[in-house]
N, C-alpha and C positions, 0 to 999 in steps of 0.2 A: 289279465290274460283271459281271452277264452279257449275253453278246448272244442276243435274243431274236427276230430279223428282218435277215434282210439282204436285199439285193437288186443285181441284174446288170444292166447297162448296156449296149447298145452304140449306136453311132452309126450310123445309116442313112443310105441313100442320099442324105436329104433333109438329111443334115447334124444331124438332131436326135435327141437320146436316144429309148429306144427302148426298153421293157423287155422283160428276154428272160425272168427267173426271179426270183421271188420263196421261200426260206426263210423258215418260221415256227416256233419253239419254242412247243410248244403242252403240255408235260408236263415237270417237272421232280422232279428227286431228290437227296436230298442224302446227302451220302457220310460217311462216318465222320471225316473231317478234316475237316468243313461247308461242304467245296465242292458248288457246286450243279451238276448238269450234266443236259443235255438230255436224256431220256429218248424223246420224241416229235415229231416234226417232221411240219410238213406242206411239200413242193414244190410248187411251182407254174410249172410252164416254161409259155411264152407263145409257141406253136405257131401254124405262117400256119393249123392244121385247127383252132384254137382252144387251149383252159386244159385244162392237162391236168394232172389236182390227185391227187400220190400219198401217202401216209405211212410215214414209214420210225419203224421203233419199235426200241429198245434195248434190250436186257435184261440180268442178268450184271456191269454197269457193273465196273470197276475200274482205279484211278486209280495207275500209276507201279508195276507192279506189279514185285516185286525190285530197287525200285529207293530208294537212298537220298536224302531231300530235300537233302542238301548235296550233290548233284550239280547244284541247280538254283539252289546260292545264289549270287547276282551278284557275293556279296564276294570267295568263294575265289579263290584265286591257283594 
């Protein structure tokens, strides 16, 4: 799976959710090992002056770089 949207919560005065930020994956790339990862994003913090909507963009991408994938095997001992 990838994750393409998350979102921030909190609880207000009033006792009820509240949202503070919204992330969005809006650009994606796939890598030499076919993993997919986010290139593009857009934020959105939810400000008392309003939505204040930025995008952060990636370039360069590199995944584990010097590093060996049986460092990340669950079975090693």
């Amino acid at each position: 799976g990838l994750v393409t949207k998350f979102s921030i919560y909190r609880i207000n005065q009033a006792s009820t959710l509240e949202l503070v930020q919204e992330t969005t994956a809006v650009g994606f790339q796939k890598m030499p090992n076919d993993a997919w990862l986010p290139v593009k994003m857009t934020k959105t913090p939810n400000l008392t002056s309003g939505k204040l909507i930025s995008t952060l963009a990636y370039s360069n991408l590199k995944i584990n770089q010097n590093l060996s994938d049986d460092i990340f095997n669950p079975n090693k001992q």
